[in-house]
ChimeraX commands (.cxc) that place a marker at each C-alpha (Angstrom):
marker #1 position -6.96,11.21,8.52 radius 0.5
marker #1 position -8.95,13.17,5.66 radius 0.5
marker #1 position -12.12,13.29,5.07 radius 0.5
marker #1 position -13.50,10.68,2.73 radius 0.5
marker #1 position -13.28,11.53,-0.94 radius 0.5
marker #1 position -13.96,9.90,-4.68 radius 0.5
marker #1 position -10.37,8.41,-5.62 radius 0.5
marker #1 position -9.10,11.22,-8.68 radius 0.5
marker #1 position -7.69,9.45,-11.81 radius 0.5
marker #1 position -4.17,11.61,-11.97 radius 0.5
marker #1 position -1.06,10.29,-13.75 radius 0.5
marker #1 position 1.73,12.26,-12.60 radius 0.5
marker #1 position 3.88,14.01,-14.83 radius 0.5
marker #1 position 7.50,14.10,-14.87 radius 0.5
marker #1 position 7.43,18.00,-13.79 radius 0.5
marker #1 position 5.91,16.47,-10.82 radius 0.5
marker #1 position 8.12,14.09,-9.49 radius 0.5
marker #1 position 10.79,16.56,-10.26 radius 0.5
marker #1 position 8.86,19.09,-8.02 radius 0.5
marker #1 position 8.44,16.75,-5.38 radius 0.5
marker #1 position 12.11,15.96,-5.30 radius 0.5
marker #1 position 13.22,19.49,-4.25 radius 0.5
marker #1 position 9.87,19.53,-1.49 radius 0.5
marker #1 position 10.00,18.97,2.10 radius 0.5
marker #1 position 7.15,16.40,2.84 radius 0.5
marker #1 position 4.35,16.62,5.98 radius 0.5
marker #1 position 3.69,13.82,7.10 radius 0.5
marker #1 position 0.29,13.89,8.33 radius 0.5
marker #1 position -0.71,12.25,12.01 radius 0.5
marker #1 position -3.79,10.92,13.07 radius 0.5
marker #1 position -5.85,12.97,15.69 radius 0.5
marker #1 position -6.30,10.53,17.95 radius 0.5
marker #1 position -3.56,10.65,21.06 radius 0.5
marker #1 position -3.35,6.97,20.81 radius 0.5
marker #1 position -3.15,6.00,18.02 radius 0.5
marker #1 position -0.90,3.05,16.31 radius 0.5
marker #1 position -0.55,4.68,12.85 radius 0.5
marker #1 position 0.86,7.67,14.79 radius 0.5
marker #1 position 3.62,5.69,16.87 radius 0.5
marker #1 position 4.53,3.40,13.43 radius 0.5
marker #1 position 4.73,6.35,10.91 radius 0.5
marker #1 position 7.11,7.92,12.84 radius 0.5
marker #1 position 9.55,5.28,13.85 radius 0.5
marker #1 position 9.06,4.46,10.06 radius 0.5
marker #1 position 9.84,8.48,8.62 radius 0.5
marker #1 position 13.14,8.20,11.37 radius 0.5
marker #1 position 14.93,5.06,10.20 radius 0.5
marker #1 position 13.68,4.41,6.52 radius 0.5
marker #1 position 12.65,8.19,4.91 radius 0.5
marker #1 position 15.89,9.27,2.68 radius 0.5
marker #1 position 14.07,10.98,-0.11 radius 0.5
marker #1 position 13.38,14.35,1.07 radius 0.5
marker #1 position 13.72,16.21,4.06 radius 0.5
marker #1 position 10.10,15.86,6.55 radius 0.5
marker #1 position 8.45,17.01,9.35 radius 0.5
marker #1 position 5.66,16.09,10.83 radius 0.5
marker #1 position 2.16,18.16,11.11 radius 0.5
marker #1 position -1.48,17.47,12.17 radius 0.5
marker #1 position -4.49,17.85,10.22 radius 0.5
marker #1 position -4.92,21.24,10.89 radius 0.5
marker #1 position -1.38,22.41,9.13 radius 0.5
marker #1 position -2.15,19.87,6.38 radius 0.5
marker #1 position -5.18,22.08,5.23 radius 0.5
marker #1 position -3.12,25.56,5.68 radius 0.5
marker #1 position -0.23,24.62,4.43 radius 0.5
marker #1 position -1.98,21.59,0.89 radius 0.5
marker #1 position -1.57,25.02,-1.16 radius 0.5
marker #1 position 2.25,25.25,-0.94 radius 0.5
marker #1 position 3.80,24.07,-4.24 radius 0.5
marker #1 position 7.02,23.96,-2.34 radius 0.5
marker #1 position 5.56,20.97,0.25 radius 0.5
marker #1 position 4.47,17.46,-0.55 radius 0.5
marker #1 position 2.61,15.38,1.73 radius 0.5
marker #1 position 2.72,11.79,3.29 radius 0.5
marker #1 position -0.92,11.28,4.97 radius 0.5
marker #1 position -3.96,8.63,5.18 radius 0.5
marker #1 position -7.64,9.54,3.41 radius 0.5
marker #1 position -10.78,7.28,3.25 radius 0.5
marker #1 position -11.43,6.50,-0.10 radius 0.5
marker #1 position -14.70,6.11,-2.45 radius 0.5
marker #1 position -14.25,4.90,-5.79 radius 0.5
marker #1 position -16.54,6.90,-8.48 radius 0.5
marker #1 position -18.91,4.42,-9.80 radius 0.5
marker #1 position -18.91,2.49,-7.33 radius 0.5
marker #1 position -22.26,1.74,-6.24 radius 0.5
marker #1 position -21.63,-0.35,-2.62 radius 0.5
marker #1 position -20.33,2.89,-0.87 radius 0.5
marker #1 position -17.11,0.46,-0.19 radius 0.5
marker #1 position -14.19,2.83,1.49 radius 0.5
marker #1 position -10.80,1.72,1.67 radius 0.5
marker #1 position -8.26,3.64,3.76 radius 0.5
marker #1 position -4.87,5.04,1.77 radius 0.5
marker #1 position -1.78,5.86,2.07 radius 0.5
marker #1 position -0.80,8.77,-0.09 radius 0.5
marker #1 position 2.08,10.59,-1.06 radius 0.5
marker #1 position 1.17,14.19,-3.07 radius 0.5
marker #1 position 2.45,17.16,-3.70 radius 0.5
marker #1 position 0.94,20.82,-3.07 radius 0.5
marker #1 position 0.28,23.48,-5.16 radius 0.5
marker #1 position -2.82,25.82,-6.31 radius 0.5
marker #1 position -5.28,23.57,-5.52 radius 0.5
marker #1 position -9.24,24.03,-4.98 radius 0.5
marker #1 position -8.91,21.36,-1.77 radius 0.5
marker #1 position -7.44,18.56,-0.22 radius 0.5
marker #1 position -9.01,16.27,-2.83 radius 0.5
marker #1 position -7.07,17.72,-5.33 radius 0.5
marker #1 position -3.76,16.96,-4.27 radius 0.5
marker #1 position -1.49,14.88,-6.99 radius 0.5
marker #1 position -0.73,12.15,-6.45 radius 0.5
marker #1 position 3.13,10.73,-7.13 radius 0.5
marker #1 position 1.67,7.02,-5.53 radius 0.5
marker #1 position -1.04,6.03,-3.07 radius 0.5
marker #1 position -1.16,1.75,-1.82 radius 0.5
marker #1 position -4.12,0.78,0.02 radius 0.5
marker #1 position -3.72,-0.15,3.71 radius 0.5
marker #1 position -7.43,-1.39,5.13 radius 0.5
marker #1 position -10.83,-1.11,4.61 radius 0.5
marker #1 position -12.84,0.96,6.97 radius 0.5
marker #1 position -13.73,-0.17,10.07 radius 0.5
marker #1 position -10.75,-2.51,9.97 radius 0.5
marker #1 position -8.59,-3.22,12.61 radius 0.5
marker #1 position -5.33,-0.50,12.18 radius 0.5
marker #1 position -3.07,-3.41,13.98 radius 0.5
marker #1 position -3.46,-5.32,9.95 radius 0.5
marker #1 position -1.78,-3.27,8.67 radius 0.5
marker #1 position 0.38,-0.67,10.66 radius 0.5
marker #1 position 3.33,-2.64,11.10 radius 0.5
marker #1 position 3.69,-3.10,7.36 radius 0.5
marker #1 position 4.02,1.06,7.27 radius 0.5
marker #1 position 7.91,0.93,7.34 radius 0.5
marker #1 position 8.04,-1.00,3.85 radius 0.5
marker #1 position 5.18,0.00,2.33 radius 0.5
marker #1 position 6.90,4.09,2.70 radius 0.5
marker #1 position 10.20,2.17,1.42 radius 0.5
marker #1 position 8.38,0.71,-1.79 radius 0.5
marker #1 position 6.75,4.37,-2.23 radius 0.5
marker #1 position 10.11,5.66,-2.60 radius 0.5
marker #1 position 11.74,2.91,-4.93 radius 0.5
marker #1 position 8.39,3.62,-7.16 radius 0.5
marker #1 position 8.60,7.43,-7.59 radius 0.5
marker #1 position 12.40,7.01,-8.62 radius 0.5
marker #1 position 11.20,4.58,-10.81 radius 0.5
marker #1 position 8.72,6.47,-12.45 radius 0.5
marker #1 position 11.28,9.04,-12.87 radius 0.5
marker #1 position 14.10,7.32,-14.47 radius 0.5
marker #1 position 11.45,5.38,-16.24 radius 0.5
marker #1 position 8.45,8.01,-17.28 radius 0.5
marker #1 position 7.43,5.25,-20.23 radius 0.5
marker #1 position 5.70,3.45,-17.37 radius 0.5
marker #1 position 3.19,5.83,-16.06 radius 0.5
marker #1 position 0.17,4.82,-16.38 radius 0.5
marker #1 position -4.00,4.38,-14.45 radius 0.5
marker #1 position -2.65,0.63,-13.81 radius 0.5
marker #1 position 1.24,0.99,-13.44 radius 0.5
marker #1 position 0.95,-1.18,-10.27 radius 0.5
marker #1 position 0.76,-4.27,-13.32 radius 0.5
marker #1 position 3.90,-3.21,-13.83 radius 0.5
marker #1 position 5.54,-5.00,-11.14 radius 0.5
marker #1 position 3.52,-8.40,-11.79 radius 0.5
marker #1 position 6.42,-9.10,-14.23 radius 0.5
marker #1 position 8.67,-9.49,-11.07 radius 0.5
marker #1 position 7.23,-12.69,-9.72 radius 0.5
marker #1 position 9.64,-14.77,-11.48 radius 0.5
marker #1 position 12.17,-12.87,-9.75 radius 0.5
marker #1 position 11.04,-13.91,-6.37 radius 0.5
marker #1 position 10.58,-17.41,-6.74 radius 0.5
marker #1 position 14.11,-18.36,-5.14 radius 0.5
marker #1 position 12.67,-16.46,-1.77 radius 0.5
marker #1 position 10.21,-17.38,1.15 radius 0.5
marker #1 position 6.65,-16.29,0.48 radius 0.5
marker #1 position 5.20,-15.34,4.28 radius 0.5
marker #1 position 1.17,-15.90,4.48 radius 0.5
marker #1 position -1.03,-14.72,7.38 radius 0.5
marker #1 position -3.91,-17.75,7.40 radius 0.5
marker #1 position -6.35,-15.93,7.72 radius 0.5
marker #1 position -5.75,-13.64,4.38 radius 0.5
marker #1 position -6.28,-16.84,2.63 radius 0.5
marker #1 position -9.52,-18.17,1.00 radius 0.5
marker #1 position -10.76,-21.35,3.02 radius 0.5
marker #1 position -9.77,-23.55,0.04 radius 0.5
marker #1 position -5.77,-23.09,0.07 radius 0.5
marker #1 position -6.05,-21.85,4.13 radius 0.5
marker #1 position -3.30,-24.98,4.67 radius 0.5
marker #1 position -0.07,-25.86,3.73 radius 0.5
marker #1 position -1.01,-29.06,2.42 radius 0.5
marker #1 position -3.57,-27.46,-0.30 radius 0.5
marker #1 position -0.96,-24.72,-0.99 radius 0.5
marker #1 position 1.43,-26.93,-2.09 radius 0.5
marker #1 position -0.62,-28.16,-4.68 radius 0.5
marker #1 position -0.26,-25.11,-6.17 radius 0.5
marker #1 position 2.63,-23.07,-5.15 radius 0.5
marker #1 position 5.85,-25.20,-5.62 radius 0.5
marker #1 position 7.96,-22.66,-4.55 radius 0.5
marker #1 position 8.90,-22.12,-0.69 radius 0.5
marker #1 position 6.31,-20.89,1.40 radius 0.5
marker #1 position 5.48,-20.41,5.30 radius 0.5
marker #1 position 2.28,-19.84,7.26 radius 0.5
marker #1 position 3.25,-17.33,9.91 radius 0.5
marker #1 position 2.18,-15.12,12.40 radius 0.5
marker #1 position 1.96,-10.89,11.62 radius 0.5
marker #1 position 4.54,-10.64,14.28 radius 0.5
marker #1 position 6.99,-12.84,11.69 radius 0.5
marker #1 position 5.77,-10.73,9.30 radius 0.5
marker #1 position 7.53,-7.30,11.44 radius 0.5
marker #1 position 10.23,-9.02,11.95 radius 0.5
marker #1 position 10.84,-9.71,8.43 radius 0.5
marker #1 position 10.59,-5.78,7.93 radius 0.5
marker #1 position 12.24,-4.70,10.25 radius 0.5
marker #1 position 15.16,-6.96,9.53 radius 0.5
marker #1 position 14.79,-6.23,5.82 radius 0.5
marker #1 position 15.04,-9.92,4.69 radius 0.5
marker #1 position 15.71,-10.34,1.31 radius 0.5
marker #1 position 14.96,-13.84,1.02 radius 0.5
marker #1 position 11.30,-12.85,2.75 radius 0.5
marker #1 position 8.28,-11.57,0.59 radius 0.5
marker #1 position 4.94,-11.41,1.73 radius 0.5
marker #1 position 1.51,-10.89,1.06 radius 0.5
marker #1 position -0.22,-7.78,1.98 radius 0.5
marker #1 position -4.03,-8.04,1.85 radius 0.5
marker #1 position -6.77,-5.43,1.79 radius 0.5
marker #1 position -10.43,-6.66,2.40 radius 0.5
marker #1 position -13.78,-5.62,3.95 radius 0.5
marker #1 position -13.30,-8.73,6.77 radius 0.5
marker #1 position -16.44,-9.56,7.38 radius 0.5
marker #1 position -17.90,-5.60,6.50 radius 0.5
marker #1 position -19.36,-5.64,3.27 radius 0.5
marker #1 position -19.59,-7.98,0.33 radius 0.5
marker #1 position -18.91,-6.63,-3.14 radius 0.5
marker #1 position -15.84,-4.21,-1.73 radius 0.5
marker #1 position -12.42,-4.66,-3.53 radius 0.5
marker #1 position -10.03,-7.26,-1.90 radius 0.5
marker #1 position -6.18,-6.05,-3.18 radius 0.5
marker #1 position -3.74,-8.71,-2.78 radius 0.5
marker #1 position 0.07,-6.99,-2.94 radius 0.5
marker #1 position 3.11,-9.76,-2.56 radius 0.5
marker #1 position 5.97,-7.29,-1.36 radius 0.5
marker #1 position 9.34,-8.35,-0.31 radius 0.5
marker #1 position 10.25,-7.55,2.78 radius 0.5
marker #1 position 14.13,-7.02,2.17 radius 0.5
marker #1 position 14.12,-4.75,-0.96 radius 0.5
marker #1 position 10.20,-3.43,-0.72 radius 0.5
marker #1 position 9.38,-4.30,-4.16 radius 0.5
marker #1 position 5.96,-5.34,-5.13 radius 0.5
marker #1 position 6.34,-8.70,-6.90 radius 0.5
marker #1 position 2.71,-9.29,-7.56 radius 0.5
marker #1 position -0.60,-6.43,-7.44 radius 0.5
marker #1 position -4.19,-7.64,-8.07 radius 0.5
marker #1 position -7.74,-7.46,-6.90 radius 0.5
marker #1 position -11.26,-8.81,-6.69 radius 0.5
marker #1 position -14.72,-7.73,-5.78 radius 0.5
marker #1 position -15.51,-10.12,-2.95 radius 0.5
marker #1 position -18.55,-12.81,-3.35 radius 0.5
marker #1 position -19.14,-15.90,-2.08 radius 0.5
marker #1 position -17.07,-17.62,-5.12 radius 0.5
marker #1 position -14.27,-14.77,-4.59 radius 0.5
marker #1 position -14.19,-14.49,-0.69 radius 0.5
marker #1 position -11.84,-11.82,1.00 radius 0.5
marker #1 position -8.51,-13.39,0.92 radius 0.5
marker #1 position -5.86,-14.61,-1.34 radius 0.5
marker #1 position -7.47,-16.89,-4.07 radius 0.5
marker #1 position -6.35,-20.19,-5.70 radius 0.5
marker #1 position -5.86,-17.95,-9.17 radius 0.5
marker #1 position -3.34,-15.33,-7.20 radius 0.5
marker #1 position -1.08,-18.67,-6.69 radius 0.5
marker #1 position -1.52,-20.16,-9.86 radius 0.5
marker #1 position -0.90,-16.44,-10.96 radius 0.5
marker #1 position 2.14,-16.42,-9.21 radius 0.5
marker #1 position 3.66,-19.94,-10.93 radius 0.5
marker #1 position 4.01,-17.15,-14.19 radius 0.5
marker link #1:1,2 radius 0.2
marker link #1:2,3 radius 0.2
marker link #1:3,4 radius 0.2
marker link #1:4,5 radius 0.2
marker link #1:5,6 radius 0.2
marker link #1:6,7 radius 0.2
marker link #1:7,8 radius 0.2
marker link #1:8,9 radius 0.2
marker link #1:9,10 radius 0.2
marker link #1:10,11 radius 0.2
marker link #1:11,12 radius 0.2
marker link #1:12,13 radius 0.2
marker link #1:13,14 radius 0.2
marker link #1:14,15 radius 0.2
marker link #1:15,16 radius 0.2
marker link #1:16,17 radius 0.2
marker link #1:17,18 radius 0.2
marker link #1:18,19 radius 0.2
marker link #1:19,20 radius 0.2
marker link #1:20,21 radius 0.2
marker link #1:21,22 radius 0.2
marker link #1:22,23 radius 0.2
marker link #1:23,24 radius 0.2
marker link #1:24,25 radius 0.2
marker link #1:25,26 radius 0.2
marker link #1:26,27 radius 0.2
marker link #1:27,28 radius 0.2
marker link #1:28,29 radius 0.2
marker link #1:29,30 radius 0.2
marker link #1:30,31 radius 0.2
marker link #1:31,32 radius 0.2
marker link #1:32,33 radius 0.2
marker link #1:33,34 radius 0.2
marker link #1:34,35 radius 0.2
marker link #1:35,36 radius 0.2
marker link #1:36,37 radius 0.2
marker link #1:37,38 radius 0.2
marker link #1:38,39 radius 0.2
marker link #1:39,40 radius 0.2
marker link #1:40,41 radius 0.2
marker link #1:41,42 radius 0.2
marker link #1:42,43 radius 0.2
marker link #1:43,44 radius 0.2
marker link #1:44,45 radius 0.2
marker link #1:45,46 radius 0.2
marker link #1:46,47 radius 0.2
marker link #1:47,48 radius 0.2
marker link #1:48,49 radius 0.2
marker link #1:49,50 radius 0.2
marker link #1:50,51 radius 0.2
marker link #1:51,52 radius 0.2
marker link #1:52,53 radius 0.2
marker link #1:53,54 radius 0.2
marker link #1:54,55 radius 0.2
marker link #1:55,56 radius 0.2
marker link #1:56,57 radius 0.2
marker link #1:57,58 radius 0.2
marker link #1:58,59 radius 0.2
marker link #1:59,60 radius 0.2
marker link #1:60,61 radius 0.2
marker link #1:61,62 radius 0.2
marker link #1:62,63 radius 0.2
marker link #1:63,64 radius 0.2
marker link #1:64,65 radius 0.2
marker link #1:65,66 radius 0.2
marker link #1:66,67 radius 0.2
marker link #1:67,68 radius 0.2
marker link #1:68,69 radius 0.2
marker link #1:69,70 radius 0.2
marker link #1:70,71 radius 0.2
marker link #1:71,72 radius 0.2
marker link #1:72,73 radius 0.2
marker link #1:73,74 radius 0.2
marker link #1:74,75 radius 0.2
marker link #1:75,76 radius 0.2
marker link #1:76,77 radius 0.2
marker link #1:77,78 radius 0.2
marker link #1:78,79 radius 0.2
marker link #1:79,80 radius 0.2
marker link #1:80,81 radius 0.2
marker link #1:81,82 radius 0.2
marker link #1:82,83 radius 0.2
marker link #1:83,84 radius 0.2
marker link #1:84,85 radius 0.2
marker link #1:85,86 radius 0.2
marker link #1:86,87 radius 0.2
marker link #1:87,88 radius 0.2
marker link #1:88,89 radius 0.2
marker link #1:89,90 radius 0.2
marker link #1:90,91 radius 0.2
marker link #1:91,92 radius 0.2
marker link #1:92,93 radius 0.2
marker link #1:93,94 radius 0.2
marker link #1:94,95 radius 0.2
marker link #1:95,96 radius 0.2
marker link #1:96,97 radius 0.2
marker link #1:97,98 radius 0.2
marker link #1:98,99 radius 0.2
marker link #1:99,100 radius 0.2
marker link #1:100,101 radius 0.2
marker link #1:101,102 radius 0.2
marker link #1:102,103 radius 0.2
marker link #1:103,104 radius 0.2
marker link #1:104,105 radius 0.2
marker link #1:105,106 radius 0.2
marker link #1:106,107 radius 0.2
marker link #1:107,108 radius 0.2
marker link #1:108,109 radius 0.2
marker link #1:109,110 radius 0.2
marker link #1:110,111 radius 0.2
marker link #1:111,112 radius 0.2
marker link #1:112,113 radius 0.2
marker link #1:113,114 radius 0.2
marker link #1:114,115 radius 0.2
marker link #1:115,116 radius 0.2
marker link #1:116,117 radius 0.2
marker link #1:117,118 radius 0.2
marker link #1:118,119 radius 0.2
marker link #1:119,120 radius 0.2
marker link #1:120,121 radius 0.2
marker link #1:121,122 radius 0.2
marker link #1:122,123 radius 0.2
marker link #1:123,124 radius 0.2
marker link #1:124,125 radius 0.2
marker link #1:125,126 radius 0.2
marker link #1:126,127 radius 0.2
marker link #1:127,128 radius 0.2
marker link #1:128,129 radius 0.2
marker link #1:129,130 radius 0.2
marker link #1:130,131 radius 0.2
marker link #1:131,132 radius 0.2
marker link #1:132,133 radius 0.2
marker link #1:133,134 radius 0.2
marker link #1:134,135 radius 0.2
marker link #1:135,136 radius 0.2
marker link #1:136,137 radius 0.2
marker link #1:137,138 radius 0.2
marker link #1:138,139 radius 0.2
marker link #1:139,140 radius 0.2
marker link #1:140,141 radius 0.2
marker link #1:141,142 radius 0.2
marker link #1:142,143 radius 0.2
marker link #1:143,144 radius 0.2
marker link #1:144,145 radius 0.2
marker link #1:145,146 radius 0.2
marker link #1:146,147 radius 0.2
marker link #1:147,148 radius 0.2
marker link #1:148,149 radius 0.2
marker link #1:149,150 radius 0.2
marker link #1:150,151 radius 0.2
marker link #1:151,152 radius 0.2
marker link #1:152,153 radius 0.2
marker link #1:153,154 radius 0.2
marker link #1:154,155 radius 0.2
marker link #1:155,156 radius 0.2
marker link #1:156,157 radius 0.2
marker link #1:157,158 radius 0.2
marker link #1:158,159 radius 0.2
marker link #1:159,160 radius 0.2
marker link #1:160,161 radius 0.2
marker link #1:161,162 radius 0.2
marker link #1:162,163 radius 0.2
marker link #1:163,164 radius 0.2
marker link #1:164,165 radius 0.2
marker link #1:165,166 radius 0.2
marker link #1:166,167 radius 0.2
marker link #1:167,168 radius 0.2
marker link #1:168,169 radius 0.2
marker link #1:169,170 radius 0.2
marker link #1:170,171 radius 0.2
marker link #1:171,172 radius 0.2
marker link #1:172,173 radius 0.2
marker link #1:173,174 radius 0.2
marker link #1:174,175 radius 0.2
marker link #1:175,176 radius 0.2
marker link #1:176,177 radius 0.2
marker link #1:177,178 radius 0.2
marker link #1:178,179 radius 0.2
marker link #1:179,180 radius 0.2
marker link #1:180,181 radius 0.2
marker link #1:181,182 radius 0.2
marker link #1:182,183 radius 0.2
marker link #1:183,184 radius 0.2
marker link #1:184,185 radius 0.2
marker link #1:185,186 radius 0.2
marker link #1:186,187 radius 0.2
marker link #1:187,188 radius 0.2
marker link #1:188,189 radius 0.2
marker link #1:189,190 radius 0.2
marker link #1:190,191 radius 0.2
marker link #1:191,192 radius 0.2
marker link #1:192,193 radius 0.2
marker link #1:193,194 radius 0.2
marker link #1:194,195 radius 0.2
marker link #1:195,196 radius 0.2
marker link #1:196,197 radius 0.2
marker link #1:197,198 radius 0.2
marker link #1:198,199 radius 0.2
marker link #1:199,200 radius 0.2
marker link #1:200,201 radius 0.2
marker link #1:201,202 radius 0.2
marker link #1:202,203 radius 0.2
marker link #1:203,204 radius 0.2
marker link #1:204,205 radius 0.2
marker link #1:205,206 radius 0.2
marker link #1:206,207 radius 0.2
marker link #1:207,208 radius 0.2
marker link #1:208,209 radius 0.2
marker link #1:209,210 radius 0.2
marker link #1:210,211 radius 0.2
marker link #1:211,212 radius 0.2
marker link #1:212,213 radius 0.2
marker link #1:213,214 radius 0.2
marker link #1:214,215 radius 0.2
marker link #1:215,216 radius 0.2
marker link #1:216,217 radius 0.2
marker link #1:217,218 radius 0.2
marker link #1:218,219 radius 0.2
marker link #1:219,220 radius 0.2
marker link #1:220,221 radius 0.2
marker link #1:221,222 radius 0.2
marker link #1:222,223 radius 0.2
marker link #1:223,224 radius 0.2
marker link #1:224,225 radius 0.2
marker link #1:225,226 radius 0.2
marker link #1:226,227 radius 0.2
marker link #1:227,228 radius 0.2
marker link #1:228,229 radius 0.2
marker link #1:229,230 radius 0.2
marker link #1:230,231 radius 0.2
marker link #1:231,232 radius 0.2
marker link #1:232,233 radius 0.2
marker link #1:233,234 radius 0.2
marker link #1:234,235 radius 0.2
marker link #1:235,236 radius 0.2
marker link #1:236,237 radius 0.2
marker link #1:237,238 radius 0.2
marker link #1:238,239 radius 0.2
marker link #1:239,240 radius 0.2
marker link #1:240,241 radius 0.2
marker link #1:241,242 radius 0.2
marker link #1:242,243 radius 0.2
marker link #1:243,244 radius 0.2
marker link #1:244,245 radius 0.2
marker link #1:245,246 radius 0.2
marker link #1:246,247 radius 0.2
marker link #1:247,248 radius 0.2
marker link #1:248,249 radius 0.2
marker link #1:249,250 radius 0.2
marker link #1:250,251 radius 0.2
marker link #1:251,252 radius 0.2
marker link #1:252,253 radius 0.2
marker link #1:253,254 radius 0.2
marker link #1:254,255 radius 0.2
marker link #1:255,256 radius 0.2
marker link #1:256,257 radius 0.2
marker link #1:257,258 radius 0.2
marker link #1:258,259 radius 0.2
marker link #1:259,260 radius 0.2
marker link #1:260,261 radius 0.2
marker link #1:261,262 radius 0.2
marker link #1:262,263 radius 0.2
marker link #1:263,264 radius 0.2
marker link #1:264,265 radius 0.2
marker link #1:265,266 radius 0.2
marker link #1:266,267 radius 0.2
marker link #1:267,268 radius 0.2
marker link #1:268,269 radius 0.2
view
């Protein structure tokens, strides 16, 4: 992955997307020979990629090559956020497209979704990789057909959906949750619509099957790393790879790292 860099405010432009539409995209592998991001981006690229044409390149080509206005580029990058006084870094997923730029930082960006926090385990969040490249598709055509919508926060966007999602099967990993809705029985206090505490491996399947009457939560947190870091909470369904619901918190001991009892009550909108 990149080196670690202050996130860049960039809106994209419609000349953009229309640029990245006639690229061929590198998608950018990890170093290391074993890694699981490796093995899962590429089975991902294979069966779900339709937007452009890819290949696949290693760090080295991703530096030679970032300059190419003709290339965009699918690839991970630690992230700082300016401002931000904790020194909290988040890992990335980005998709950006190339041209005459002073470095790597530079790229501009069409979409990036978090994945982890550093130092996190890479088995939270690599078998969500398949959908989450899915839902970065669906947004870039959506910011195309739709250029009104561009914005720093566009992500809000697609909190509107919920009520759209509230005849489907909301999938929760326990331990994403905050200790005070951690069980069914407090959940349903709050959340009248169907729910189901399941395993990550449920979670796959879901994916993989593309279940549209599955959505799910995908959480970002420190785990245990650092107070103070963000904690994004994304409900995405599995099935269509929309994002139904985007949000996050700085993490404290009133707001720990998980999904709070104001995301559900958020999601009764």
């Amino acid at each position: 992955m990149t080196s670690l860099f202050a996130q860049r405010e960039y809106i994209p432009k419609t000349a953009d997307i229309e640029k990245f539409l006639k690229s061929k995209t590198l998608v950018v592998l990890d170093p290391s020979p074993m890694s699981e991001f490796n093995a899962e981006i590429q089975d991902a690229l294979k069966s779900d990629w339709k937007i452009t044409s890819y290949e696949f390149t290693d760090q080295k080509g991703f530096k030679e090559k970032s300059k190419d206005e003709n290339l965009s580029f699918l690839y991970t990058s630690y992230v700082v956020f300016e401002k931000d006084k904790t020194d909290s870094r988040y890992l990335f997923l980005h998709l950006s497209i190339g041209g005459d730029n002073l470095s790597i930082d530079d790229l501009r960006d069409m979409v990036s979704v978090p994945l982890g926090y550093y130092g996190c385990e890479a088995e939270n969040y690599v078998y969500k990789l398949a959908v989450i490249i899915r839902f970065m598709q669906n947004h870039v055509n959506l910011i195309y057909k739709n250029p009104d919508l561009i914005s720093n926060n566009i992500f809000r966007h697609y909190n509107d959906s919920i009520k759209n999602a509230h005849d489907k099967t909301l999938y929760l990993v326990a331990d994403e949750l905050a200790k005070d809705v951690s069980t069914a029985a407090r959940i349903k206090q709050l959340y009248s619509y169907k729910f189901k505490i399941v395993t990550r491996e449920e979670i796959r399947q879901a994916i993989q099957d593309k279940d549209d009457n599955v959505i799910f939560l995908h959480k970002v947190g420190p785990e245990g790393h650092k107070k103070d870091a963000r904690c994004y909470k994304i409900i995405m369904g599995a099935g269509d790879a929309n994002f139904y619901y985007f949000d996050f918190h700085k993490v404290s001991d009133r707001n720990p790292d998980g999904f709070l009892k104001s995301d559900f009550e958020n999601l009764k909108k």
